[in-house]
C-alpha positions as CSV (number, residue, x, y, z in Angstrom):
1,X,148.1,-146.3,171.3
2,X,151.5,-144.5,172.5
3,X,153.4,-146.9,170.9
4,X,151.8,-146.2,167.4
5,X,151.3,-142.9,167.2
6,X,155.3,-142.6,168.2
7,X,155.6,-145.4,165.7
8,X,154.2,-142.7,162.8
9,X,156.3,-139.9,164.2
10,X,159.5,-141.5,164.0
11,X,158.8,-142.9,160.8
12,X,159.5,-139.7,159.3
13,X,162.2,-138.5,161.5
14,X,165.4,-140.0,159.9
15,X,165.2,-136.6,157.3
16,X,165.5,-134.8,159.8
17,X,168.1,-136.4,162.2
18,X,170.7,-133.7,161.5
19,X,169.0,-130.9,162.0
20,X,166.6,-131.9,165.3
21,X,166.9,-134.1,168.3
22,X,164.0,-137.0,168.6
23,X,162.4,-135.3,171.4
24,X,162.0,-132.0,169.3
25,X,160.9,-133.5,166.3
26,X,158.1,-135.3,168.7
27,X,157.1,-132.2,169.9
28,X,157.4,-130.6,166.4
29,X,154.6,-133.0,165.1
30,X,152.5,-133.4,168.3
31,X,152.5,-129.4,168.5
32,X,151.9,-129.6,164.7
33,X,149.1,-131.8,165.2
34,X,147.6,-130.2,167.7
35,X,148.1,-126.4,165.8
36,X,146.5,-127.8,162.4
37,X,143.6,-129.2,164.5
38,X,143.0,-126.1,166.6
39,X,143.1,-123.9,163.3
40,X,140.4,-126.2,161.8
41,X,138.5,-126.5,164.8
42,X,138.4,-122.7,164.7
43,X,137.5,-122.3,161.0
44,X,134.4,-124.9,162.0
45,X,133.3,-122.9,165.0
46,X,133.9,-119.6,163.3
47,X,132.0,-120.6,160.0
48,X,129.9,-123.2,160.9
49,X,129.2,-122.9,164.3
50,X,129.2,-119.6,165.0
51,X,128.1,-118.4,161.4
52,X,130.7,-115.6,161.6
53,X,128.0,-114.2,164.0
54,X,128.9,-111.8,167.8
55,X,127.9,-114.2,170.3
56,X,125.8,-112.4,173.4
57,X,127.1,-113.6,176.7
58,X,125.6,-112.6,180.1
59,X,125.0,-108.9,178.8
60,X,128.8,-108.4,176.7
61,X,128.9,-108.7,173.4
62,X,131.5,-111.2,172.3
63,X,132.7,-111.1,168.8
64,X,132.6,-113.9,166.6
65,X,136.2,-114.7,166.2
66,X,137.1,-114.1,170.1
67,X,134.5,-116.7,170.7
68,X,135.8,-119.2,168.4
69,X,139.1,-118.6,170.1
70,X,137.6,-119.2,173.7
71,X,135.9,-122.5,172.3
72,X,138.7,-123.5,169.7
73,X,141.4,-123.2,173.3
74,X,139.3,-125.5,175.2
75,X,139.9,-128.2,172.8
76,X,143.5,-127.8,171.6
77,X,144.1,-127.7,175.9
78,X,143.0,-130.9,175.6
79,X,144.7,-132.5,172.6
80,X,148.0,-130.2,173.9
81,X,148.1,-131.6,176.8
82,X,147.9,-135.3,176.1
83,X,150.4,-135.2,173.4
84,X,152.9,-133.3,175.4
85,X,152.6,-135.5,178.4
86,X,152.5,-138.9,176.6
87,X,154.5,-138.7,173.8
88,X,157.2,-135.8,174.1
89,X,157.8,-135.0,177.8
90,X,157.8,-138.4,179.0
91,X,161.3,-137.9,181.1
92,X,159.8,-135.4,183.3
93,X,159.5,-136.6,186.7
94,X,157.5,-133.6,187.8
95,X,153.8,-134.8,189.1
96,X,151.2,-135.0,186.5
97,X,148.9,-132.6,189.1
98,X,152.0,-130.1,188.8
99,X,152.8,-130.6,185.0
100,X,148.8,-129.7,184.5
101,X,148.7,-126.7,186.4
102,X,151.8,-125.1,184.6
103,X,150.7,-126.9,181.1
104,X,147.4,-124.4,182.1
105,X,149.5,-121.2,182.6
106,X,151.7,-121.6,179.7
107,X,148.0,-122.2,178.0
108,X,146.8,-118.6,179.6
109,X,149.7,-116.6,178.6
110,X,149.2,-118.3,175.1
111,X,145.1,-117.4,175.2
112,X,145.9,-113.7,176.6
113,X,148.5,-113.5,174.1
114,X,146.4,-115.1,170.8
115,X,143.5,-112.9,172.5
116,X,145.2,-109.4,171.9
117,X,147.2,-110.6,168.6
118,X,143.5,-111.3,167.4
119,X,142.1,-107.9,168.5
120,X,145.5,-106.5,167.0
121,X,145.1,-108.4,163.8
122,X,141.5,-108.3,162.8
123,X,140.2,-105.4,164.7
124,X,142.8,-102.9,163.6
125,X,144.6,-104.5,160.8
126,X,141.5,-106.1,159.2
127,X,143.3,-109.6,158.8
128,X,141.0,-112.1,157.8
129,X,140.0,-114.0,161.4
130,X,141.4,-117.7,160.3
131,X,144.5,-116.3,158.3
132,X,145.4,-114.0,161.6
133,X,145.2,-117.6,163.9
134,X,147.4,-119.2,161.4
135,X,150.1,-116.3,161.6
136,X,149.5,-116.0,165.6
137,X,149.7,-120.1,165.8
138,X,153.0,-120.1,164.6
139,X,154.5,-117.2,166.9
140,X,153.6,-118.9,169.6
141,X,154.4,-122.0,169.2
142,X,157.7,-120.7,169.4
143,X,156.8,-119.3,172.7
144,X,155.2,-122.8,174.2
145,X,158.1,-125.3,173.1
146,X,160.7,-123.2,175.3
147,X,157.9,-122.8,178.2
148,X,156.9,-126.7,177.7
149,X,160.4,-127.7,177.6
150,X,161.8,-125.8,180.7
151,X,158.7,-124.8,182.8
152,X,155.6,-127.3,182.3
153,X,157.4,-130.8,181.6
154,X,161.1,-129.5,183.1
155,X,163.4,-132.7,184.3
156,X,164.5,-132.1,188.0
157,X,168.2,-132.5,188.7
158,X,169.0,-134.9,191.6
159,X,170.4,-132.8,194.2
């Protein structure tokens, strides 16, 4: 399965061979896989799931689009994850225990970060919920390739 989906993703890397190395082009698609899918998942959970509804949770009152987020993060974690382990950060000789944990705390900061964008956005700027994710997806994707890269998946230097 590694070997095709790498297979697709340098199919159509050669374009691009001046401008980015292989490794960031892999993470390029796998984080622009893994962005597209989490901004549909949310448009499903927010529209279909959720019915654009405020969700009740032990006494709070969530709103709709902050729970889609909370639902929509569990599963781009997921998808994340996977992708950046297997197919981009392969080199890392960090332990996959180790790599998870700070994979999770990049994933945190992003959440706390989409979380208050969201507020900002929608609650005070009255973005339209799955237009504000798009525009808060890219920002931080920004932010997570330069955390993945050096923090979560980081090489270690033989001493």
């Amino acid at each position: 399965m590694r070997k095709l989906a790498l297979s697709i993703i340098d199919f159509f890397y050669p374009p691009f061979k001046n401008w980015f190395s292989i490794g960031t082009f892999r993470y390029m698609a796998s984080g622009g896989f893994t962005a597209a899918s989490g901004i549909i998942a949310y448009f499903v959970i927010y529209n279909y799931v959720l019915h654009q509804q405020a969700v009740h949770v032990n006494g709070y009152l969530v709103t709709g689009h902050i729970a889609a987020l909370a639902i929509e993060s569990v599963f781009t974690f997921l998808v994340g994850f996977t992708l950046n382990k297997y197919l981009v950060f392969t080199q890392s000789n960090l332990k996959g225990r180790i790599q998870l944990f700070r994979y999770g705390t990049v994933v945190c900061t992003n959440i706390l970060l989409n979380y208050a964008l969201m507020k900002i956005l929608v609650d005070g700027f009255m973005f339209y919920p799955s237009i504000a994710k798009a525009l808060i997806t890219v920002v931080l994707a920004i932010f997570s390739y330069f955390s993945q890269k050096y923090f979560s998946f980081r090489v270690k230097k033989n001493v």
